[in-house]
One Martini backbone bead per residue (centre of mass of N, CA, C, O) as a GRO file, in nm:
protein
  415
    1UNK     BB    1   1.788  -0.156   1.564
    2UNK     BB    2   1.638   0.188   1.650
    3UNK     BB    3   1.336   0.320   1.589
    4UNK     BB    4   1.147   0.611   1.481
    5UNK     BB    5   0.781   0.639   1.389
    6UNK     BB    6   0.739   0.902   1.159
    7UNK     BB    7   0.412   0.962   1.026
    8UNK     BB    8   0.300   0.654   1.066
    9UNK     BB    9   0.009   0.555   1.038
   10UNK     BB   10  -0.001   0.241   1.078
   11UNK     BB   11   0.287   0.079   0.982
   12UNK     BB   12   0.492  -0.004   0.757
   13UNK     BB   13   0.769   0.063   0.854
   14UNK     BB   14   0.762  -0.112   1.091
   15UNK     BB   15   0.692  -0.366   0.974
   16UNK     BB   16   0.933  -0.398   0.778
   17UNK     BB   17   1.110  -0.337   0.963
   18UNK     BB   18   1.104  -0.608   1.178
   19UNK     BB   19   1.155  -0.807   0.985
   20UNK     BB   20   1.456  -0.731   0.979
   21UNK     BB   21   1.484  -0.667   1.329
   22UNK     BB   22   1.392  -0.413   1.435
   23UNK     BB   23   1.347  -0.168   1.701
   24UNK     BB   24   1.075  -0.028   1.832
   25UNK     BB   25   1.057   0.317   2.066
   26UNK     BB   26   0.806   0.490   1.840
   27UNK     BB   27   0.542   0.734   1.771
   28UNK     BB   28   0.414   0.936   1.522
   29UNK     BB   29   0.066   1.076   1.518
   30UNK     BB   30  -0.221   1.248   1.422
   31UNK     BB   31  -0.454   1.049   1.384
   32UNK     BB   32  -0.657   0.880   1.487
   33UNK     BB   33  -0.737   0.615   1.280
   34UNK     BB   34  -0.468   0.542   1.284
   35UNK     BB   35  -0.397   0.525   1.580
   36UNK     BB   36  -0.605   0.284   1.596
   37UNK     BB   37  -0.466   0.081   1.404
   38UNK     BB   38  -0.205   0.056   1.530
   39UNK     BB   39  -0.244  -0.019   1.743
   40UNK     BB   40  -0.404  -0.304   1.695
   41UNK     BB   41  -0.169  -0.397   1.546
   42UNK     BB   42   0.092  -0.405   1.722
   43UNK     BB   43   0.009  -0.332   2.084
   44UNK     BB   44  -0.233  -0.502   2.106
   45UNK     BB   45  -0.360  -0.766   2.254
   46UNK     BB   46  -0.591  -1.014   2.207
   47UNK     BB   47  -0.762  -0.966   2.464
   48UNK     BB   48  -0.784  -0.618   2.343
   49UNK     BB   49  -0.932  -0.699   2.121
   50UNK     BB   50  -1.183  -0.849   2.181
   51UNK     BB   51  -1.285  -0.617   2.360
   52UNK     BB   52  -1.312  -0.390   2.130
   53UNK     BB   53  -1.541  -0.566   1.996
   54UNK     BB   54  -1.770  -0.552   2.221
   55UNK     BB   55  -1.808  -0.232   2.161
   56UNK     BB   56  -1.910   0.000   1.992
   57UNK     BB   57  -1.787   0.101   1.709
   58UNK     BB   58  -1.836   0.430   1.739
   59UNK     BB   59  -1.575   0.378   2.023
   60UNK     BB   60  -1.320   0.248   1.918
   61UNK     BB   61  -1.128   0.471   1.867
   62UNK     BB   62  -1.144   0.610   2.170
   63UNK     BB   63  -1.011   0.348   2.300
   64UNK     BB   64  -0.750   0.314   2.136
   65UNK     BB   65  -0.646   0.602   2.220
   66UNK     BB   66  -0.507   0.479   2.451
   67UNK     BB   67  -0.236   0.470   2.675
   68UNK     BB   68  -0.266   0.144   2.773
   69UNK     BB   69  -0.278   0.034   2.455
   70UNK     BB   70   0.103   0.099   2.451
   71UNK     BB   71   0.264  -0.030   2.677
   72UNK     BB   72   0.521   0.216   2.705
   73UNK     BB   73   0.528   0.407   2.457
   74UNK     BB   74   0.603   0.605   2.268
   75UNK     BB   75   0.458   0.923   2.198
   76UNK     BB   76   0.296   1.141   1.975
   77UNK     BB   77   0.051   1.379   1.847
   78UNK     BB   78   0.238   1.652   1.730
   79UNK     BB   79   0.523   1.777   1.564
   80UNK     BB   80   0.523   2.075   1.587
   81UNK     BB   81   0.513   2.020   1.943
   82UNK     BB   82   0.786   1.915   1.932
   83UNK     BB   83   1.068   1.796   2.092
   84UNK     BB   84   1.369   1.669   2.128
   85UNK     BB   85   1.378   1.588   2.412
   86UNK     BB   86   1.137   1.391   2.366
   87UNK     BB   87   1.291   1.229   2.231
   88UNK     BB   88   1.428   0.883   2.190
   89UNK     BB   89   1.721   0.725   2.159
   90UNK     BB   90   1.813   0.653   1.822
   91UNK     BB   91   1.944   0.504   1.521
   92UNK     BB   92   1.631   0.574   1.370
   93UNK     BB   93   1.447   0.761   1.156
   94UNK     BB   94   1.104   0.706   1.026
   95UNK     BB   95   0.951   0.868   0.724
   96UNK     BB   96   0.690   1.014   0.570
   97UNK     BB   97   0.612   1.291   0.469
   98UNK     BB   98   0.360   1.469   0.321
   99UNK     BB   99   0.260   1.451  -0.017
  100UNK     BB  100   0.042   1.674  -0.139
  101UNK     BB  101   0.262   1.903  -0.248
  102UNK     BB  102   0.390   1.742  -0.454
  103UNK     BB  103   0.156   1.566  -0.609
  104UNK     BB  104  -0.005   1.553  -0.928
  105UNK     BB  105  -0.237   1.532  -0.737
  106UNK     BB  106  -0.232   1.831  -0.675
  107UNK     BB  107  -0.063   2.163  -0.630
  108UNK     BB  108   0.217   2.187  -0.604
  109UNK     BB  109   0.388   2.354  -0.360
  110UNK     BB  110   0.588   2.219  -0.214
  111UNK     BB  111   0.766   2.304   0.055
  112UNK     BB  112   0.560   2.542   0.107
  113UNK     BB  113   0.357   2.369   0.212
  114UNK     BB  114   0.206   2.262   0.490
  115UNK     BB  115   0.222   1.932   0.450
  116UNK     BB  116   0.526   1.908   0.345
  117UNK     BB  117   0.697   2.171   0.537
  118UNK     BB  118   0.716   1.889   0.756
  119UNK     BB  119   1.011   1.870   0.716
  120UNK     BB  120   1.151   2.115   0.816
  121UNK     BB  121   1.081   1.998   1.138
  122UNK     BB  122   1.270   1.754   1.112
  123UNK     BB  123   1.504   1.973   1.100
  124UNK     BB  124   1.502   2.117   1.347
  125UNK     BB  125   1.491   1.856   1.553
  126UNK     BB  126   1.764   1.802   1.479
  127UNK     BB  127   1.902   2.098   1.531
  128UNK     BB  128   1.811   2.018   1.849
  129UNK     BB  129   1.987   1.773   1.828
  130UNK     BB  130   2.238   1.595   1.972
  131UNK     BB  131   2.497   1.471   1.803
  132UNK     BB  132   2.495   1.204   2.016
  133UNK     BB  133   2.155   1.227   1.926
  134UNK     BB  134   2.152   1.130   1.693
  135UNK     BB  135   2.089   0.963   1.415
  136UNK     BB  136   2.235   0.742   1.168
  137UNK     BB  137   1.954   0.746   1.046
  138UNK     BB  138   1.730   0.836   0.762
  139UNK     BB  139   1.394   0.704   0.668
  140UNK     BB  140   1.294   0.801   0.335
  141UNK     BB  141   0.958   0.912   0.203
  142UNK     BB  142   0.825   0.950  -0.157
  143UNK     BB  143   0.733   1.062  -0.429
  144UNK     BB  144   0.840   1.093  -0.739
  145UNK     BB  145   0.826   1.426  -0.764
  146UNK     BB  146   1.029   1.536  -0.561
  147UNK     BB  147   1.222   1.577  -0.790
  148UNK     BB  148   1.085   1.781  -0.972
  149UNK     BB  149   0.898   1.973  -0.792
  150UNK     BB  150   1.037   2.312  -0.879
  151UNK     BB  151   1.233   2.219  -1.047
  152UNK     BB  152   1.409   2.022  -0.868
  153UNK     BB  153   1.471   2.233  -0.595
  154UNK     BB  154   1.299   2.068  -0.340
  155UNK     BB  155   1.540   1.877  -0.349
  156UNK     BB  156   1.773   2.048  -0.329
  157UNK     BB  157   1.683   2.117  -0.031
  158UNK     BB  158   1.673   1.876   0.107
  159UNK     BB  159   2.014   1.808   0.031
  160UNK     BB  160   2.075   2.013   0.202
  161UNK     BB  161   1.960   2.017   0.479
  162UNK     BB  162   2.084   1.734   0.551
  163UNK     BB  163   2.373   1.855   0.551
  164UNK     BB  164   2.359   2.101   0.767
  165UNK     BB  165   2.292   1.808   0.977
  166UNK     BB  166   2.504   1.568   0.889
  167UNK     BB  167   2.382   1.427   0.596
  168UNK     BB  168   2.428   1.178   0.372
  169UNK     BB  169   2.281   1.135   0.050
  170UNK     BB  170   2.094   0.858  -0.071
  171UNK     BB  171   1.891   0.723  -0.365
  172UNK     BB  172   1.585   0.517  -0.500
  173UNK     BB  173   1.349   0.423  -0.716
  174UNK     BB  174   1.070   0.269  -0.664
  175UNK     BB  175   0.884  -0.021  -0.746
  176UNK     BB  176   0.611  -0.241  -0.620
  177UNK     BB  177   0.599  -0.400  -0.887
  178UNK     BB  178   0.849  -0.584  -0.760
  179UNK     BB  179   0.626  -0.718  -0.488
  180UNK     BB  180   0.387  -0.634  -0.620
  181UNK     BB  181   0.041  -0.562  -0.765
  182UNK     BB  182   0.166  -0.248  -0.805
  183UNK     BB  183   0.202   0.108  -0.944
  184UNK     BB  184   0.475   0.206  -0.753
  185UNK     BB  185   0.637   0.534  -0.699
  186UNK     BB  186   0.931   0.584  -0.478
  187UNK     BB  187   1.106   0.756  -0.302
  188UNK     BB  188   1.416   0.703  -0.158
  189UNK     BB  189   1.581   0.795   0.151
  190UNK     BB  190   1.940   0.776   0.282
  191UNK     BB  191   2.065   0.908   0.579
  192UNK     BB  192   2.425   0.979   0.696
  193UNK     BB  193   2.599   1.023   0.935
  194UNK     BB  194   2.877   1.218   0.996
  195UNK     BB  195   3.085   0.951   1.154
  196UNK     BB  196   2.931   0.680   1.146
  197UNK     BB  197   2.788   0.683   0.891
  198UNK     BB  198   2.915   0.538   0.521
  199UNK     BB  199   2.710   0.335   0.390
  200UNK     BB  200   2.558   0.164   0.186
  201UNK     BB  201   2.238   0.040   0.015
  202UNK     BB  202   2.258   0.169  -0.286
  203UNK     BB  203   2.146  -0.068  -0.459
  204UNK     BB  204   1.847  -0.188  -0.556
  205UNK     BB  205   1.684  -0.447  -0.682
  206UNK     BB  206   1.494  -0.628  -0.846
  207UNK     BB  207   1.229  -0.790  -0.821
  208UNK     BB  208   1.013  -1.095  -0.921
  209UNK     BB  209   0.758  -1.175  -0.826
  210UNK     BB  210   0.697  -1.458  -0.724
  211UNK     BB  211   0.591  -1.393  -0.421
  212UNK     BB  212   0.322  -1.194  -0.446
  213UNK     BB  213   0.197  -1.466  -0.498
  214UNK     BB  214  -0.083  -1.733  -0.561
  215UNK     BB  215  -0.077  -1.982  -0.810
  216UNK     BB  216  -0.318  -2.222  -0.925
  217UNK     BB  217  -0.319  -2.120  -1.254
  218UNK     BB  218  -0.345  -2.234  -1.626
  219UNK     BB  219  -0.407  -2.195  -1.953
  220UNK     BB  220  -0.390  -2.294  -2.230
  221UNK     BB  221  -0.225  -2.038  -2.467
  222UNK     BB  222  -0.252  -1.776  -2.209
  223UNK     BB  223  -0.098  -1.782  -1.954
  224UNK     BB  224  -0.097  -1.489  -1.823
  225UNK     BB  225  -0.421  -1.440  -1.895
  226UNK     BB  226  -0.464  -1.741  -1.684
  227UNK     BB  227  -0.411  -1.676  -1.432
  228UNK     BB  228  -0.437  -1.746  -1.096
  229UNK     BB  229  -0.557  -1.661  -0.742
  230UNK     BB  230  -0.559  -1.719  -0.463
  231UNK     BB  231  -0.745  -1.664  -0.170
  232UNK     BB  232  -0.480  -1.508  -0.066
  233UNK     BB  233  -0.463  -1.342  -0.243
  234UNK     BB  234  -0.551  -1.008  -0.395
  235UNK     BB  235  -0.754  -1.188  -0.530
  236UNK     BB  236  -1.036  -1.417  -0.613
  237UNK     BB  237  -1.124  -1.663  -0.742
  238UNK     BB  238  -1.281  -1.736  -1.066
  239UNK     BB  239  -1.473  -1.994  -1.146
  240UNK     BB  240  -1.599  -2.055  -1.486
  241UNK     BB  241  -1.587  -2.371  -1.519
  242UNK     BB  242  -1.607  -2.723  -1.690
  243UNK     BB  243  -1.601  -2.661  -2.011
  244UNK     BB  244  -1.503  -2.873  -2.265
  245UNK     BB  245  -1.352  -3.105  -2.086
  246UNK     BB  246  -1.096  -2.970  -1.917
  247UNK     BB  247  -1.144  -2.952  -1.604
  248UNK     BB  248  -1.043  -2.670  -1.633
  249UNK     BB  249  -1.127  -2.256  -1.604
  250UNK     BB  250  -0.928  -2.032  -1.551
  251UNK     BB  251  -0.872  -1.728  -1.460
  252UNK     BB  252  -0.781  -1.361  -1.415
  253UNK     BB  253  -0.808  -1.118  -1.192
  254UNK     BB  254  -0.787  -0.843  -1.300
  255UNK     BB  255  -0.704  -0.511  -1.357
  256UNK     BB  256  -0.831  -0.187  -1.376
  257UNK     BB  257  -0.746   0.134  -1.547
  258UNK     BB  258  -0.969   0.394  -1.508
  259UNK     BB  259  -0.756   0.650  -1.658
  260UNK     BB  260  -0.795   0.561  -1.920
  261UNK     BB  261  -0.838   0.728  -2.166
  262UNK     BB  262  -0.968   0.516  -2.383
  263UNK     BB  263  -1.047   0.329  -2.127
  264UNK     BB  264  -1.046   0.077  -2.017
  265UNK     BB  265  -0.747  -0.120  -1.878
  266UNK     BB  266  -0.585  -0.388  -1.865
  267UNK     BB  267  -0.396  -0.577  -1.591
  268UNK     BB  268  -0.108  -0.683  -1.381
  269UNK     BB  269  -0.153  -0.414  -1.205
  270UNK     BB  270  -0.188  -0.166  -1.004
  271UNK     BB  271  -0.243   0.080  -0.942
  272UNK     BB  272  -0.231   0.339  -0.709
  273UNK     BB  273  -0.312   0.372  -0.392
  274UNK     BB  274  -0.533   0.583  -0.249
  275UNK     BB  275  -0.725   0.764  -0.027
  276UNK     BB  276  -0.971   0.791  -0.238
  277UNK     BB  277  -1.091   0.526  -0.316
  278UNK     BB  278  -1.392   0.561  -0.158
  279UNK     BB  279  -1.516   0.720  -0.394
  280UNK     BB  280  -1.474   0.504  -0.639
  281UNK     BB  281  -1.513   0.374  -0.940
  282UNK     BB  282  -1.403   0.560  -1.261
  283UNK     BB  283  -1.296   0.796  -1.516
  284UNK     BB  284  -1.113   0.969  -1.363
  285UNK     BB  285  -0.850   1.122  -1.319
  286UNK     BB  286  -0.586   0.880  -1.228
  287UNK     BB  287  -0.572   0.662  -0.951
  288UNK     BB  288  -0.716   0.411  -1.050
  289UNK     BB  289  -0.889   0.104  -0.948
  290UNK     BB  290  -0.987  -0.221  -1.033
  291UNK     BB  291  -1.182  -0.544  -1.096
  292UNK     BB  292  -1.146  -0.790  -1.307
  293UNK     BB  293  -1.400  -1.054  -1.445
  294UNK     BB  294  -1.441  -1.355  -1.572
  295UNK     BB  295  -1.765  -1.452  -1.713
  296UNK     BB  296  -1.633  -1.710  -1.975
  297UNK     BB  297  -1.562  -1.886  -2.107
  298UNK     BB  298  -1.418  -1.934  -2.424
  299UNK     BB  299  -1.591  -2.208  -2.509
  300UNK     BB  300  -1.872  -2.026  -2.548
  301UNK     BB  301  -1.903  -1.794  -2.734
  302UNK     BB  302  -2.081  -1.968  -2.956
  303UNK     BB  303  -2.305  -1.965  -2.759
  304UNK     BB  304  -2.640  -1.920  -2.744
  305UNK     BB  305  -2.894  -1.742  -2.523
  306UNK     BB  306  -3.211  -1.836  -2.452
  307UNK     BB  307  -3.418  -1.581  -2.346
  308UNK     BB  308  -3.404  -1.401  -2.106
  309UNK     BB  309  -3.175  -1.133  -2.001
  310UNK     BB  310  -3.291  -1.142  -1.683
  311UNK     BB  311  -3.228  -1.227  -1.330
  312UNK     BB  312  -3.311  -1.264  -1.066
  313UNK     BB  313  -3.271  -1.246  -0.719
  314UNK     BB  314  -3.065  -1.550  -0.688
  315UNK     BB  315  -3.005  -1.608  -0.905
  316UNK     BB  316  -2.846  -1.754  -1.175
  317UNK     BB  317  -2.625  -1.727  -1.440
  318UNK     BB  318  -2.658  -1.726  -1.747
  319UNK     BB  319  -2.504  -1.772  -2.034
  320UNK     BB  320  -2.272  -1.600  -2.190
  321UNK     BB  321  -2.237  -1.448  -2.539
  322UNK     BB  322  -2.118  -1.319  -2.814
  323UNK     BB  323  -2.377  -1.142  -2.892
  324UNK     BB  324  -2.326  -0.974  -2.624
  325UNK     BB  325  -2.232  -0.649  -2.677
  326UNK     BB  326  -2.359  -0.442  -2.480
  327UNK     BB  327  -2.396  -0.611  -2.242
  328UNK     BB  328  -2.440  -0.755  -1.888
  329UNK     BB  329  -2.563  -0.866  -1.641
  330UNK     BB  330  -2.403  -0.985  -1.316
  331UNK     BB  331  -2.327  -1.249  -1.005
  332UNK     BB  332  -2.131  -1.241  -0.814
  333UNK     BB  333  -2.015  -1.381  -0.552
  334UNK     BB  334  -2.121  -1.128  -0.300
  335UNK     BB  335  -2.393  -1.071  -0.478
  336UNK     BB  336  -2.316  -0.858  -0.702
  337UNK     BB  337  -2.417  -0.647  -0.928
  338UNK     BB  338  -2.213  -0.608  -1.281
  339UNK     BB  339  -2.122  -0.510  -1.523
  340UNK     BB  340  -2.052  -0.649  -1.844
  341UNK     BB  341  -1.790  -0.678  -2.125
  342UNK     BB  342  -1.684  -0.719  -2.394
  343UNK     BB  343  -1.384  -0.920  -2.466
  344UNK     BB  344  -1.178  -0.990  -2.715
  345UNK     BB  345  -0.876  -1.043  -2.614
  346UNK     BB  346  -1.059  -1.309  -2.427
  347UNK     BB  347  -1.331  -1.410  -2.491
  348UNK     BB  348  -1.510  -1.212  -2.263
  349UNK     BB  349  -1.683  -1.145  -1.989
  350UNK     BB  350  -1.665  -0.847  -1.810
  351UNK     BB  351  -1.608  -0.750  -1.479
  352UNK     BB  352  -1.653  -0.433  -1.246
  353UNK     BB  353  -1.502  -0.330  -0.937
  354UNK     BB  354  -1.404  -0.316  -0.634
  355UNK     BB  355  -1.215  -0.300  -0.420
  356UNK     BB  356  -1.110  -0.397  -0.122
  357UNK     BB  357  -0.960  -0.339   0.161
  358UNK     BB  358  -0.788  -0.576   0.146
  359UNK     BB  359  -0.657  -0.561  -0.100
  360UNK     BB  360  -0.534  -0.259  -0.053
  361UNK     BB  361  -0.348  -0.403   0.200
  362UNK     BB  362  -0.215  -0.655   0.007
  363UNK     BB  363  -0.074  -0.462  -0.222
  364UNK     BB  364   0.093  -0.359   0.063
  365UNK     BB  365   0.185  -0.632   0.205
  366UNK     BB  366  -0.023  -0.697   0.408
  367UNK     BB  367  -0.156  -0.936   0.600
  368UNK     BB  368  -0.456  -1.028   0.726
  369UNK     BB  369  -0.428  -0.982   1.019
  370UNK     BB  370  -0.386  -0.692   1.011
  371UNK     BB  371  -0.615  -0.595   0.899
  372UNK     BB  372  -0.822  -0.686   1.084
  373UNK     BB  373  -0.766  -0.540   1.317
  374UNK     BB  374  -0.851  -0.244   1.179
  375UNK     BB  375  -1.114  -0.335   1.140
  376UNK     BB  376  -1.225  -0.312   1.458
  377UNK     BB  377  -1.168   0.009   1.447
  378UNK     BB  378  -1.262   0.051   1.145
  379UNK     BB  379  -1.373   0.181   0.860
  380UNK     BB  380  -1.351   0.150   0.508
  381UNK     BB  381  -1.290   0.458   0.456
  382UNK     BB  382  -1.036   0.428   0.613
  383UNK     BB  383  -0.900   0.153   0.532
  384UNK     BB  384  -0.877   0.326   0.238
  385UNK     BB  385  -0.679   0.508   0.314
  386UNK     BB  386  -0.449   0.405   0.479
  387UNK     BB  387  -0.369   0.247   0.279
  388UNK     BB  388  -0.286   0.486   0.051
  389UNK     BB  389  -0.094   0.620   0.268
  390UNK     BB  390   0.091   0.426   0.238
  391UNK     BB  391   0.331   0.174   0.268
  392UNK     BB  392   0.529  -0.081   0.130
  393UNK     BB  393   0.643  -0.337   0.295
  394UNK     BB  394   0.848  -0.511   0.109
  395UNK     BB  395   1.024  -0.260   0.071
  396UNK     BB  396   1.105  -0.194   0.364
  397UNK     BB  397   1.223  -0.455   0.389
  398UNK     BB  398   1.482  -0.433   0.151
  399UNK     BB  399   1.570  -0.172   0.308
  400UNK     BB  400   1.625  -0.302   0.593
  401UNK     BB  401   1.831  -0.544   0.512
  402UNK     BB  402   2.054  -0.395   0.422
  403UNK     BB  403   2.089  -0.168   0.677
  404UNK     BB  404   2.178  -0.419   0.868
  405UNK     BB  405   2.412  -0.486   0.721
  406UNK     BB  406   2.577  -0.215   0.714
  407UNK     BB  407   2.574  -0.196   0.967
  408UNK     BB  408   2.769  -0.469   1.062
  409UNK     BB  409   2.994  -0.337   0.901
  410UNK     BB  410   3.037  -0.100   1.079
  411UNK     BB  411   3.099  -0.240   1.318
  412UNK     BB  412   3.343  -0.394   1.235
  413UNK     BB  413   3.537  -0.155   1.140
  414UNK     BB  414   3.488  -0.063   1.469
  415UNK     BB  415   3.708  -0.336   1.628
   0.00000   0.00000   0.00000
């Protein structure tokens, strides 16, 4: 199947279609610096990411948005201005309009706002588009919130409209919390052009999340709190010490809740990641993560540290002990020091960092090599946006893989 790519951000939808067998013949995108990080993830050549490297950083946006780096390859930059006849015939279209003006976290001004009201745009290109060429399927994404937002009204707007323009529509909302290590819930419609297409997608079931990580231990005794992620998973494990001879000591680098109005509270699944985390990790009201590091075995906890309470750069970090309620100061693998805070439902003490932009987009479901790419032509700050404006690609490919499936059988059943 042959899908078109708007709104397109990174390429998350592109991502997941793709992995189910799917082929992209364009994207449709506004921000250069996502255009930027697209073209190096899907378009460009190992020999074009290489040269990219080469340029001072702060041409790398404007370099990358060249249209030789596309290689014929349809882009359109601003859909407003789009005409119906610009579009290339596809079997679907795929579509996340801005949630901005529908989301909890905005003004809900719901489709009547300048930025989620890109729904209509892409309502009326379809009604100038010939029903001969309109798509087979529409792949739509959007906040959990659209259903509800202006009294469930604009939600029944959508589904007006897209009946107007010959669409059937089934919706699902999923959370990502079922394929990664993320609280993210967003409703997914899937609309059936009538006449052609008549199949169902929905539902899909949840995943079991086995496959979301790679565990290499766990603590007897701890279980859920005492996993840990291989360095390939979503953070890096940290090795507390093999005191009290147990051979290993292994602990899971928790996720923490910084939105949680009593306090941080520990998790094993990450808020929703924000366009706006670059902003980093506080206490005001949101989906906030941090990265909860555990910096104490269990079994020393009631061995007292004698001595300064605090150690100069670079040097070892001398043994944290039950006595000290107050917190002390930690430093990190990466070098930097963290304030760390006694946990008794642990047994330890806890440090809390920034997500860092490659785990934001681990989240998000996407390989590293992906990040790297995106990485030689944007800043952290661009990076930390990307990954929160997007979709979680392992999402987009359970609804992708259905998706083929019934076409496949609705193909079957014209022959």
């Amino acid at each position: 199947m042959t899908f078109i790519d708007l709104f397109s951000g990174i390429g998350g939808f592109r991502r997941g279609m793709e992995m189910a067998g799917h082929k992209c013949i364009g994207f449709c995108e506004y921000d250069k610096f996502a255009v930027a990080s697209y073209t190096a993830m899907h378009l460009m050549t190992d020999e074009e990411r290489k040269y990219i490297d080469t340029i001072p950083f702060r041409g790398r946006v404007k370099e990358a948005n060249k249209e030789e780096y596309r290689h014929g390859e349809w882009y359109a930059y601003d859909i407003t201005e789009l005409r119906a006849d610009d579009i290339p015939a596809a079997d679907c279209w795929c579509f996340g309009f801005p949630c901005q003006d529908i989301s909890v976290a905005g003004k809900q001004a719901g489709l009547d706002g300048n930025r989620s009201g890109l729904f209509h745009t892409v309502i009326k290109l379809l009604e100038d588009t010939k029903k001969e060429n309109r798509p087979s399927y529409l792949f739509i994404e959007n906040v959990k919130n659209l259903l509800s937002v202006n009294r469930g009204f604009d939600f029944l707007t959508v589904l007006a409209e897209l009946d107007e323009v010959g669409y059937d529509a089934e919706w699902q909302v999923l959370n990502s919390a079922d394929y990664v290590p993320q609280n993210r819930e967003r409703i997914f419609i899937i609309g059936h052009l009538r006449g052609r297409s008549g199949r169902k997608v929905f539902p899909i079931e949840r995943a079991d999340r086995k496959n979301s990580v790679s565990i290499i231990g766990h603590r007897d005794g701890y279980r859920r709190n005492s996993q840990t992620y291989s360095s390939e998973g979503i953070t890096e494990a940290l090795d507390t010490g093999t005191g009290g001879g147990r051979g290993f000591n292994v602990m899971l680098p928790c996720f923490c809740d910084m939105s949680y109005k009593a306090g941080q509270r520990l998790s094993e699944t990450a808020c929703a990641i924000q366009a706006r985390y670059n902003k980093g990790v506080s206490n005001r009201h949101g989906e906030v993560s941090g990265v909860a590091i555990p910096v104490l075995t269990p079994d020393r906890v009631d061995k007292r540290q004698n001595g300064r309470r605090m150690k100069e750069n670079g040097e070892d970090m001398f043994t944290l002990t039950g006595q000290d309620r107050h917190g002390v100061m930690v430093k990190l693998p990466n070098g930097v020091y963290a304030y760390a805070v006694w946990y008794e439902k642990y047994r330890c003490y806890i440090a809390i960092r920034k997500l860092t932009p490659k785990e934001c987009f681990r989240l998000q479901g996407w390989e590293d090599k992906y990040f790297d790419r995106a990485a030689i032509v944007n800043s952290d700050s661009q990076l930390y946006k990307q990954a929160g404006n997007g979709v979680t690609v392992p999402v987009i490919y359970e609804i992708a893989k259905r998706m083929e499936k019934e076409l496949e059988k609705a193909t079957e059943g014209l022959r």
